[in-house]
Every structure is written in C-alpha cells, then in structure tokens.
C-alpha atoms as a printed R data frame, in Angstrom:
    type eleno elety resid chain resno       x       y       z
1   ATOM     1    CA   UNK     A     1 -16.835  12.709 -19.427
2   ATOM     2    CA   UNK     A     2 -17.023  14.207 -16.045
3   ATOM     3    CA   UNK     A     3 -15.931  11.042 -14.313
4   ATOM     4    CA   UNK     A     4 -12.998  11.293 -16.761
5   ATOM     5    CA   UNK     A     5 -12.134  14.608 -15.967
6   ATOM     6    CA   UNK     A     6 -11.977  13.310 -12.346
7   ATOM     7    CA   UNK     A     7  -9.868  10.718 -12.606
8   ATOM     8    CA   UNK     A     8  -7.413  12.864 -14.661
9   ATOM     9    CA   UNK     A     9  -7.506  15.555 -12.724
10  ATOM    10    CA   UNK     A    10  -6.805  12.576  -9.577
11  ATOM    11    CA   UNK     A    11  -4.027  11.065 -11.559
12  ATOM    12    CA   UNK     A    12  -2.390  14.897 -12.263
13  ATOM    13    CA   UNK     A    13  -2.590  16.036  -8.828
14  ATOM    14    CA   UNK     A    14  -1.147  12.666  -7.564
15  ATOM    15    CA   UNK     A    15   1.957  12.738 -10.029
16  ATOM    16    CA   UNK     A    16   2.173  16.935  -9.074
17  ATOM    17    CA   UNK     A    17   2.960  15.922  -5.455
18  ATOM    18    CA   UNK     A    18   4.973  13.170  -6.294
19  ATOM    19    CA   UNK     A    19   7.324  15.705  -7.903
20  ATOM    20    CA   UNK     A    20   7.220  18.065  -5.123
21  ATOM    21    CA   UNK     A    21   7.814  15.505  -2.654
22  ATOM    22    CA   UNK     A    22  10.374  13.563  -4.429
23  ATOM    23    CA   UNK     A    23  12.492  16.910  -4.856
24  ATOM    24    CA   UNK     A    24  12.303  17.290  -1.395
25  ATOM    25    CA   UNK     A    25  13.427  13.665  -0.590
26  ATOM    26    CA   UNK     A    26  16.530  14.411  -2.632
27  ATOM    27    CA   UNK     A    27  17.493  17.354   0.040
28  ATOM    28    CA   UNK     A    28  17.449  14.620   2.884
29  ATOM    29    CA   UNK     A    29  21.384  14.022   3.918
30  ATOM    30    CA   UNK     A    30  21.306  10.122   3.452
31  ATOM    31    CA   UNK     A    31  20.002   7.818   0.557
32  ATOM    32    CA   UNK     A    32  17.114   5.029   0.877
33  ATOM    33    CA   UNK     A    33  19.922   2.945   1.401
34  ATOM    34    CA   UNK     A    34  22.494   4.201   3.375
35  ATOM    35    CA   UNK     A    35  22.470   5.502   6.451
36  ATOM    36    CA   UNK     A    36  24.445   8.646   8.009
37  ATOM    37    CA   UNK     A    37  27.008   8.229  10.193
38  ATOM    38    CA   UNK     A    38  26.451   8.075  13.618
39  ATOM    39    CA   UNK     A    39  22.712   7.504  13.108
40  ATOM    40    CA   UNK     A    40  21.415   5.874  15.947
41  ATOM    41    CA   UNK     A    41  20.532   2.312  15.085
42  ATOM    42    CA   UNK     A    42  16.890   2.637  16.408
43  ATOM    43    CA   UNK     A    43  15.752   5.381  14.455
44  ATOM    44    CA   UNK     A    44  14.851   6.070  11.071
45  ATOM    45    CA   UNK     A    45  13.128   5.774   7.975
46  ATOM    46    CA   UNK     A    46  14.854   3.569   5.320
47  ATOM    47    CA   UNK     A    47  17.786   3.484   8.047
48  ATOM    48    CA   UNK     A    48  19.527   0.232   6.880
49  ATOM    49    CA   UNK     A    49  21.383   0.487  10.134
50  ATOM    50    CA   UNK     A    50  18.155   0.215  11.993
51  ATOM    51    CA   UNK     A    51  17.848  -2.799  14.358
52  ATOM    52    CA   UNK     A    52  14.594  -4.092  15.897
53  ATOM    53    CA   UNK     A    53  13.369  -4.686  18.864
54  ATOM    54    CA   UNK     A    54  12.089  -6.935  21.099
55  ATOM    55    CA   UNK     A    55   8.870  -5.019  21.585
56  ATOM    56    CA   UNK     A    56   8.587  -5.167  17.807
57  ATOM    57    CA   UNK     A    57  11.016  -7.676  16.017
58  ATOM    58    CA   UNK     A    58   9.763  -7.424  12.619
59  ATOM    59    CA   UNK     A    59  10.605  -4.235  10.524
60  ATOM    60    CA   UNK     A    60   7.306  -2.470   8.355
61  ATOM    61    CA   UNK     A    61   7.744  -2.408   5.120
62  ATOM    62    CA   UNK     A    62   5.306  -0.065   3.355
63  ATOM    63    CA   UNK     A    63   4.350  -0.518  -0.288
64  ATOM    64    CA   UNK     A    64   2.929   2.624  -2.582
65  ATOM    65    CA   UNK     A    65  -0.094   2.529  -4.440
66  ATOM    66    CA   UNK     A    66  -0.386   2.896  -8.045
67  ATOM    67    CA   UNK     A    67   0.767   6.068  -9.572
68  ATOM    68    CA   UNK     A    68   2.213   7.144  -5.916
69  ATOM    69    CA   UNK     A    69   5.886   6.311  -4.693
70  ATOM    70    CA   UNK     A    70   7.580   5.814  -1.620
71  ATOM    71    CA   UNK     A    71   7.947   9.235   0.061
72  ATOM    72    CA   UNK     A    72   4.471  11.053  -0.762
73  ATOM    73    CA   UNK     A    73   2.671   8.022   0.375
74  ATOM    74    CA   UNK     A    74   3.921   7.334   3.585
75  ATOM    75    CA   UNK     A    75   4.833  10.814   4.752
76  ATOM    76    CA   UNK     A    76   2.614  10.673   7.366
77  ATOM    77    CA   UNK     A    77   2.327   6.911   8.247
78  ATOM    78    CA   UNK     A    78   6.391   6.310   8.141
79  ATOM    79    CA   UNK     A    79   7.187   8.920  10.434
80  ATOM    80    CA   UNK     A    80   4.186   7.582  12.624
81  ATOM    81    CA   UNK     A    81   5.411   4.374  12.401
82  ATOM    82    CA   UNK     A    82   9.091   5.500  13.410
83  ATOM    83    CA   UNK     A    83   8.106   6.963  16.460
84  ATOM    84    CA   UNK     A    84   6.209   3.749  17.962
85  ATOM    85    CA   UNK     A    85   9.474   1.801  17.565
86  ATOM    86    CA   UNK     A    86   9.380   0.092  14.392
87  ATOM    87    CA   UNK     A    87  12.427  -0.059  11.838
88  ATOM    88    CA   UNK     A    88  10.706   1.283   8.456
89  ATOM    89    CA   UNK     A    89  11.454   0.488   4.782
90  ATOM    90    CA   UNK     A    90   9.723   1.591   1.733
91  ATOM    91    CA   UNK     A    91  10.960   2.053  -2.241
92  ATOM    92    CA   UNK     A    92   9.023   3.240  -5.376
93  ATOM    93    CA   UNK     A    93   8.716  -0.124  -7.277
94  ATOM    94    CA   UNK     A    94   7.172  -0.713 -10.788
95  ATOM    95    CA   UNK     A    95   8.944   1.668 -12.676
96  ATOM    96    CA   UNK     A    96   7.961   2.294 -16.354
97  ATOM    97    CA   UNK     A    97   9.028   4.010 -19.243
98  ATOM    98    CA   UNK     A    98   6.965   7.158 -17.654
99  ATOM    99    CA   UNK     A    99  10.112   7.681 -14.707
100 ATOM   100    CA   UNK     A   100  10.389   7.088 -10.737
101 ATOM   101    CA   UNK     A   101   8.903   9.753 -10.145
102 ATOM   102    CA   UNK     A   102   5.030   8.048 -10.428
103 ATOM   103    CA   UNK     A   103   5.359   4.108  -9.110
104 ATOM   104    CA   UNK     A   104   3.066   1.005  -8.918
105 ATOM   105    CA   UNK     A   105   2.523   1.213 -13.128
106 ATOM   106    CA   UNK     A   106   4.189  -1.987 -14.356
107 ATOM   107    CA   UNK     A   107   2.907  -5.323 -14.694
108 ATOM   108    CA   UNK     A   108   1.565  -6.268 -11.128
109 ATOM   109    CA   UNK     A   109   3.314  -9.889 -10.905
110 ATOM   110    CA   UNK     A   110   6.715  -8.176 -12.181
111 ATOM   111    CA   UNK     A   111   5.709  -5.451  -9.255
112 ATOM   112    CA   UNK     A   112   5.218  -8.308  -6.845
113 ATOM   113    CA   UNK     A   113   8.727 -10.171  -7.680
114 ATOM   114    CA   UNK     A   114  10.460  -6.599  -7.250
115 ATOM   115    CA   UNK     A   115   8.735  -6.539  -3.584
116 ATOM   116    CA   UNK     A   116  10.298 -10.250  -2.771
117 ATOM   117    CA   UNK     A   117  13.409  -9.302  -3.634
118 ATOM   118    CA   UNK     A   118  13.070  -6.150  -1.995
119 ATOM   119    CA   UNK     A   119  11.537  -8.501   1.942
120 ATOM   120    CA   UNK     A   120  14.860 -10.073   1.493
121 ATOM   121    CA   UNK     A   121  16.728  -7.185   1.778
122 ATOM   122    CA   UNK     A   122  15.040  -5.670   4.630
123 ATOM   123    CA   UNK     A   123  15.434  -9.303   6.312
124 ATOM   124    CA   UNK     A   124  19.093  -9.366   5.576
125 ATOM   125    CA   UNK     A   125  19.716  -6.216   6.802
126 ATOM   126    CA   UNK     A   126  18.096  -6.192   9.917
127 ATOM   127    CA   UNK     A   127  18.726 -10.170  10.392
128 ATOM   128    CA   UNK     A   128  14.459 -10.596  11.014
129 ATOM   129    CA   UNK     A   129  13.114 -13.440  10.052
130 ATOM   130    CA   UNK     A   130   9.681 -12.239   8.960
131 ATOM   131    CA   UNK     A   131   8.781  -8.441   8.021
132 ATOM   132    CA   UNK     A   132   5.023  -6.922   8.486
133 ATOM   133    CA   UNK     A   133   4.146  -5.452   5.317
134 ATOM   134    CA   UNK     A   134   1.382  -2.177   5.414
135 ATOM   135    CA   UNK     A   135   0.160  -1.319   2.108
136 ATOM   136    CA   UNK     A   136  -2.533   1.495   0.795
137 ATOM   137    CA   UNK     A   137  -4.298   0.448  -2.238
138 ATOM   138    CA   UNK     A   138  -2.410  -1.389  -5.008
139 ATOM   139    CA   UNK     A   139   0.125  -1.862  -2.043
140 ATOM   140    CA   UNK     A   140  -2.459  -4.469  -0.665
141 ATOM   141    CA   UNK     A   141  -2.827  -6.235  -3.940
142 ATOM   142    CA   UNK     A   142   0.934  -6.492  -4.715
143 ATOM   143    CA   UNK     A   143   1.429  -8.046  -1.899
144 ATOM   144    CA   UNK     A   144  -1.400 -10.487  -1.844
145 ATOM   145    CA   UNK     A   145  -0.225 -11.874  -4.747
146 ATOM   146    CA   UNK     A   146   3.489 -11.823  -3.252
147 ATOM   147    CA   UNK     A   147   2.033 -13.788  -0.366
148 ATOM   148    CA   UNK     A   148  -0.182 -16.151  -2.175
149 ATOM   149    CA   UNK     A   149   1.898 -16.873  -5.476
150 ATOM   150    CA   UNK     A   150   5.724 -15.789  -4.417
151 ATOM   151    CA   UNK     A   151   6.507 -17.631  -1.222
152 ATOM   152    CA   UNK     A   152   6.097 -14.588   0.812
153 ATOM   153    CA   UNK     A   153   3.664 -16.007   3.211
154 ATOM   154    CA   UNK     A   154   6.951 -17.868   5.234
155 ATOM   155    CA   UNK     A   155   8.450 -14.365   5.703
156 ATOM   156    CA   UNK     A   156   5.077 -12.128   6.324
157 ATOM   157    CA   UNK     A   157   4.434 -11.876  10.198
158 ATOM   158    CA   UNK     A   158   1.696  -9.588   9.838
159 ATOM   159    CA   UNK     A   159  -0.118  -7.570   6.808
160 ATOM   160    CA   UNK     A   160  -2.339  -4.659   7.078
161 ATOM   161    CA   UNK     A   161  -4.156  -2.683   3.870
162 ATOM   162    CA   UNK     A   162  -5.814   0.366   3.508
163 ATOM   163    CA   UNK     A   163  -7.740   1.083   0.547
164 ATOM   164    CA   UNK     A   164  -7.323  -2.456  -0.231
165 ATOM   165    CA   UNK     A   165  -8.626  -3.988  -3.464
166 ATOM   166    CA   UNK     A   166  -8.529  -7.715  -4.301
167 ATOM   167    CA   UNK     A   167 -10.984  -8.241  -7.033
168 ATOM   168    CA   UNK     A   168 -10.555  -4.776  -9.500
169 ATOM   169    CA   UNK     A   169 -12.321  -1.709  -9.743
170 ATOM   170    CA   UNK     A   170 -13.878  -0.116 -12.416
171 ATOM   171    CA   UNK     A   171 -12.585   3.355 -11.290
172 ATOM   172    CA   UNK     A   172 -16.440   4.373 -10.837
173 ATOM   173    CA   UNK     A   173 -17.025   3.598 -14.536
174 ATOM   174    CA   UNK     A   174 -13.665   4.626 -16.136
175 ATOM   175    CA   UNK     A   175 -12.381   0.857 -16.231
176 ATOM   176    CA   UNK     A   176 -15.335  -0.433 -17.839
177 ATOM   177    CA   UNK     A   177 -15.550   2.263 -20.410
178 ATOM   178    CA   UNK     A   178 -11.675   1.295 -20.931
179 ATOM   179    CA   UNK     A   179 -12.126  -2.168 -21.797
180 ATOM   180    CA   UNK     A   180 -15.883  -1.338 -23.894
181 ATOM   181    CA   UNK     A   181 -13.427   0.897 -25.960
182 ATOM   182    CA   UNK     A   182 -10.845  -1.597 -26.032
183 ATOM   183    CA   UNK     A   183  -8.263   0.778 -24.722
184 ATOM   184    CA   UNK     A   184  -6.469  -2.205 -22.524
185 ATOM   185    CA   UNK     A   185  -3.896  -2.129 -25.089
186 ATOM   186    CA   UNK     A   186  -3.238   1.648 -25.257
187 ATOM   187    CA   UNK     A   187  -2.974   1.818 -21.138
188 ATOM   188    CA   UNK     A   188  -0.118  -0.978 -21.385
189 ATOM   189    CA   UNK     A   189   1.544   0.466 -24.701
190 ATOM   190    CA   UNK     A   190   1.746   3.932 -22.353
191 ATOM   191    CA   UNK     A   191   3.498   1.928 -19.813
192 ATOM   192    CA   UNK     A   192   0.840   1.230 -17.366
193 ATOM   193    CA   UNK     A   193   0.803  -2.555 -17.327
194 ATOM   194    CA   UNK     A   194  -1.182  -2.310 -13.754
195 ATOM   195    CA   UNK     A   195  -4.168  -0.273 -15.294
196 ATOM   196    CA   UNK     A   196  -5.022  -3.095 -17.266
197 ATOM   197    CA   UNK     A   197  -4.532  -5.770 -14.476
198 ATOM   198    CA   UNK     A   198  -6.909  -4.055 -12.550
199 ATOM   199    CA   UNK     A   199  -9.524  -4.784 -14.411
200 ATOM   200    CA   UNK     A   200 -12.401  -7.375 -13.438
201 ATOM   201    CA   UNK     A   201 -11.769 -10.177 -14.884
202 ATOM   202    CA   UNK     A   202  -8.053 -10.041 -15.923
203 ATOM   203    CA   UNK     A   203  -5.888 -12.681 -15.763
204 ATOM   204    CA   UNK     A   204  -3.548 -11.393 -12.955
205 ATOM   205    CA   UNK     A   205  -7.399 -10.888 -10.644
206 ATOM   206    CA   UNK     A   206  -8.132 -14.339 -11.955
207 ATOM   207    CA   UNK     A   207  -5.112 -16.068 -10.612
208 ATOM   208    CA   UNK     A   208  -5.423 -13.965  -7.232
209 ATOM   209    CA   UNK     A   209  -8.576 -14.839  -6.773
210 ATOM   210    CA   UNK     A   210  -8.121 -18.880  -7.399
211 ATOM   211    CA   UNK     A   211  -8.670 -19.642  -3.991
212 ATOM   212    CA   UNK     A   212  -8.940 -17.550  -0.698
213 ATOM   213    CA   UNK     A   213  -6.635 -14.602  -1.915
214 ATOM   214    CA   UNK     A   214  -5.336 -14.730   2.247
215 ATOM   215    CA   UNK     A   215  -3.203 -18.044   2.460
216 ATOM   216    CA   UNK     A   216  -2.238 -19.034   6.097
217 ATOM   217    CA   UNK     A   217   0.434 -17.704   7.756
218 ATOM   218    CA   UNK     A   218   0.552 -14.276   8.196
219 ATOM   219    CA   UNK     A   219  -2.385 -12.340   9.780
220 ATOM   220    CA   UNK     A   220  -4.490 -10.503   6.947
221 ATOM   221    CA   UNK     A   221  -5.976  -6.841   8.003
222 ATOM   222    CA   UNK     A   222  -8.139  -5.101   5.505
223 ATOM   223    CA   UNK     A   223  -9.373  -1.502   5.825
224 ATOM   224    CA   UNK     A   224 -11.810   0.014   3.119
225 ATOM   225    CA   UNK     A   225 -14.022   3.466   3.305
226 ATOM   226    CA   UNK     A   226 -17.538   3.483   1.865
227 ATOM   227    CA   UNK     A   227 -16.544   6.951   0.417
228 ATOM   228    CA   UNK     A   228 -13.668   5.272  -1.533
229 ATOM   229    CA   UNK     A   229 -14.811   6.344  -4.952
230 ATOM   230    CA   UNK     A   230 -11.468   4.656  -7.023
231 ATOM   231    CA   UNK     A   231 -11.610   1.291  -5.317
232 ATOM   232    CA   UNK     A   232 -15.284   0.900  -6.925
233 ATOM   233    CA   UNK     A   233 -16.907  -1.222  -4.988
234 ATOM   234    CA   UNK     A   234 -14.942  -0.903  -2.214
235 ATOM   235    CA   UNK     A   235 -15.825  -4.189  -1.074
236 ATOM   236    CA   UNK     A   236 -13.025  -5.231  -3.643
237 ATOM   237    CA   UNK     A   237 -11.018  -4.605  -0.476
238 ATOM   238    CA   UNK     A   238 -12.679  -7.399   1.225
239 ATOM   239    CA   UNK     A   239 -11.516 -10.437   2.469
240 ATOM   240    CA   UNK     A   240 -13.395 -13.976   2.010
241 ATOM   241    CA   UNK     A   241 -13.249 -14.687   6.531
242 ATOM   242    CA   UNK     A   242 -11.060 -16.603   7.937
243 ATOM   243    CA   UNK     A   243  -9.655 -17.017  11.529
244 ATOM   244    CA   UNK     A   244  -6.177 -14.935  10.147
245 ATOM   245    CA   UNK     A   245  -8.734 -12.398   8.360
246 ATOM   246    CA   UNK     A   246 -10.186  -9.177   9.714
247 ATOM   247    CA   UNK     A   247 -11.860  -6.664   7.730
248 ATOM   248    CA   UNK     A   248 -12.597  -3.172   8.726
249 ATOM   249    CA   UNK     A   249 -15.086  -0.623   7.139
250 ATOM   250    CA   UNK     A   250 -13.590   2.464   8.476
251 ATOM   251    CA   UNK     A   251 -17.119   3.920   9.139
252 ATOM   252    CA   UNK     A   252 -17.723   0.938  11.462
253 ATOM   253    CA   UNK     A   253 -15.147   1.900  13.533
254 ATOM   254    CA   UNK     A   254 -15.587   5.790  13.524
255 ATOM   255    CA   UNK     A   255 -19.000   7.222  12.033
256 ATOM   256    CA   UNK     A   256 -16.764  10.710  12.045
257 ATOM   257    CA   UNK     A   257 -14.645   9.290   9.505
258 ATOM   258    CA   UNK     A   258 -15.410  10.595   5.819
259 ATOM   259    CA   UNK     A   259 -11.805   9.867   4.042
260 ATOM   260    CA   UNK     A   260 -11.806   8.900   0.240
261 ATOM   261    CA   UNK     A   261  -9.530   6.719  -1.159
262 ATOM   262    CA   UNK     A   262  -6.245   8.957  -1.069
263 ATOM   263    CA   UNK     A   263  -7.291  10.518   2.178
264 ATOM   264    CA   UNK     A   264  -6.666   7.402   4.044
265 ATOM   265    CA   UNK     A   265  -2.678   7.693   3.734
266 ATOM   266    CA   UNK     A   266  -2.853  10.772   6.045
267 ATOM   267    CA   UNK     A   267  -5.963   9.463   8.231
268 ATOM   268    CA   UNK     A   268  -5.042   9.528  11.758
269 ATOM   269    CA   UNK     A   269  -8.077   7.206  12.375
270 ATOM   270    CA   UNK     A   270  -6.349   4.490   9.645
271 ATOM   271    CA   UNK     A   271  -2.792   5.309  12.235
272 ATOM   272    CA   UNK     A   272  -4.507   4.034  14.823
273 ATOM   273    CA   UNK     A   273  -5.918   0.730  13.795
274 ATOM   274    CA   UNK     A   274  -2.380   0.414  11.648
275 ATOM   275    CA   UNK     A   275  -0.825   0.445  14.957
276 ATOM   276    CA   UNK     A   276  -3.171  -1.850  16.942
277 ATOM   277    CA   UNK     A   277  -2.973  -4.365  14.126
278 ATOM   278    CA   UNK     A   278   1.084  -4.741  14.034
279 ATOM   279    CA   UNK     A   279   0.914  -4.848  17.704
280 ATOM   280    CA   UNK     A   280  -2.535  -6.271  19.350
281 ATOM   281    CA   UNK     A   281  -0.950  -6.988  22.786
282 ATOM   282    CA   UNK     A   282  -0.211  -3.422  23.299
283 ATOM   283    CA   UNK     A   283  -2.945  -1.939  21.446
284 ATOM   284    CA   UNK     A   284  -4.392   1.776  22.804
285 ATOM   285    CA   UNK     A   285  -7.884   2.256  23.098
286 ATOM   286    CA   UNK     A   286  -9.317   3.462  19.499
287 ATOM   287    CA   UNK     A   287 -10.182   7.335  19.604
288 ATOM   288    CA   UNK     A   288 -12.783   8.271  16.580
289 ATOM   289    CA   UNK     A   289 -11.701  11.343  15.212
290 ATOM   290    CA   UNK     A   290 -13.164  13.572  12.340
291 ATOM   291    CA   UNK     A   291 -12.008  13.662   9.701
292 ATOM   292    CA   UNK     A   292 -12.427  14.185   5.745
293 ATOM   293    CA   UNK     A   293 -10.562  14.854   2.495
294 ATOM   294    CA   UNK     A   294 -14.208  16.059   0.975
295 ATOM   295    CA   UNK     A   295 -14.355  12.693  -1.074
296 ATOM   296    CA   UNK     A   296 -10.761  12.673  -1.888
C-alpha cells in the first residue's frame, strides 16, 4: 500500500503542475502553431516560422512522458535548447477521454502514429529533411517504436532519451500487482491505454523488442539514473550495443548526480550530455554538478 500511495501521490502532483503550467501556457501571446508577427525566424519555441541553421540543420522535437504534456516537461530543456540554436517543437499527444491537460495515456502505437504525423509537420515547416527527436521517459519508447515500426528511422538524424524505458517497468511493484489483480482492463477502460502497454510482456513491448529495438539510421542515445524508482529496473532504458548505440548511466558520468526519474527533465547534468549528443563536433567539456530531487 505504501508504494501505492507513492505512485498516486506521483501521478497527482504530476497532473497538479500540468494544470498550473498549462494555464500559464495559455497567457503566452502566440499558439503552438503560429507564430507572432515579427518574430524573428531564429528564435523560439514551437515558432513555426523558425528556420535552421547550418550549425544545426535539424529542428528538436521533444516528446512528453506519460501523464506529462508538452510545456511542464520541457520547461527547462526547450528554453535550453532555444538558446544553443536549435528550432524547437513539442505537442501533448495521446489524448484520452481524461483531457489535454495530462498526455502520453493512449494506446502507445496510436501515440507513435500521432508523433509521425506530427515529424512531418515540423519537416514541412522548416523544409529539414530529418528532425532529432529528445524524449524523457515514455517519450523514448514512443519513438522507438516510431523509428523501428513507422518509417521514422529515414527522417530521425539523431535521438536522445532520458529516463528511457524499452522493455516495461513494473512501477517498483505497482505493475505487477496490476496485472496479479487483473486490473489491465480497468487502467484501459479509464483511458490509459499506455499503462497497460507498459507492462512486461505486452504485446506492444513484444513487438518493440522483436529485434534490436535501435534500427540503423539514426544515432540512438540512452540516459537512465540508478535512483529512477518508476522506470523499475532502470536498465529497461538500455540499449542492446551497437556502433549507432550509446548508453549512459547518469552516475557514470557524474557520481554528484542523485536525480529520480522526474528530476531528470530539469537536470542540468542530463542538459549537458543532451547537448553534446545533438551536436558531438562542438561538444563542451562535461561539468558534474550536484544535484538531486531527493528520489523524485
């Protein structure tokens, strides 16, 4: 019951800042998609108007985890990612009958065909070819399967996850306890047709996982935490090797480093190796930095 309470109490405080946030987004002058005149077309976030560069000629399109949407995820990451020169696109996809306002809950191939059609809007509009995608959490496995099962591996340059999970989680017990109670059906009847794809086992994990879930073509990061106590393991988040592969553990990289699972949206540690991923050529020496979000 205690790990219950956890994960509720996770789940509450996750769709209590997506409100927050989401009211706030609706203050901004312009919409996701359209841009304010006389924007310059270099700068912003969801700026359709927003042409690339030759220093970074794919636009970063970010993708939510589950629960999340496209504002309180990326607040500090877009922004980040804005001011190193990149054209940035996100949108809250897998909508269910519980509102916008918490993402990433439908059926994860229906969540995967929304983010195809969403690549070829960000390639129409900024006339790239290919896009990088950056995902945190189910905004790794989304896209897997969008690269693997979707044709998106022809129009992915580069893709980097954080919090990644491949192969399921059992939600440090909560999963399992789900399917021993057979409560599968009662998380999809709620609308929450990803809860049950998450699970070990399912077919959606089965047809990912038939096969290397990294397919050549792009370049495949992968950055998990040991403290990650949703992505359970967190070696979920790993990637069988490969020479377009590289997986991080964040603690290999900085022992300072004591981020959870949501913590690693706002991780300046996770910034940095985001950043020297998209752009090895002129990556910046990594700085290890504390930081924690006391298990979070």
């Amino acid at each position: 019951m205690a790990k219950l309470r956890t994960f509720l109490t996770v789940l509450l405080l996750s769709v209590l800042a997506s409100t927050t946030l989401t009211m706030t987004a609706s203050a901004e002058p312009a919409s996701a998609g359209t841009a304010p005149a006389g924007t310059a077309p270099s700068s912003g976030w969801n700026n359709w108007s927003c042409r690339p560069s030759a220093a970074h000629p794919e636009p970063v399109v970010l993708v939510h985890g589950m629960g999340a949407n496209h504002w309180d995820n990326f607040l500090t990451l877009a922004p980040t990612l804005r001011a190193n020169g990149y054209c940035v696109y996100s949108q809250t996809y897998g909508k269910t009958v519980l509102g916008g306002l918490a993402g990433g809950l439908a059926p994860m191939a229906d969540s995967a065909a929304e983010l195809s059609t969403f690549v070829d809007r960000v390639r129409a509009a900024t006339g790239a070819s290919k896009v990088d995608i950056v995902g945190h959490s189910e905004g790794t496995t989304v896209p897997a399967y969008y690269m693997k099962h979707l044709g998106g591996a022809a129009k992915v340059d580069d893709f980097v996850g954080f919090g990644s999970n491949f192969k399921g989680t059992t939600l440090n017990g909560l999963a399992t306890l789900a399917e021993a109670l057979k409560l599968q059906g009662l998380l999809t009847g709620v609308g929450c047709g990803a809860c049950t794809d998450y699970l070990p086992g399912s077919a959606f994990l089965a047809k990912l996982n038939d096969g290397p879930v990294a397919v050549p073509g792009p370049t495949y990061t992968s950055i998990v935490t040991r403290y990650d106590t949703v992505v359970t393991p967190y070696t979920s988040g790993l990637l069988a090797p490969a020479p377009n592969v590289t997986n991080i553990v964040l603690q290999d990289e900085c022992g300072l480093d004591f981020a959870g699972h949501l913590g690693l949206a706002i991780d300046p540690n996770v910034a940095q190796l985001v950043l020297n991923r998209l752009d090895p050529e002129g990556s910046k020496p990594f700085r290890c930095r504390l930081f924690t979000t006391l298990g979070i």
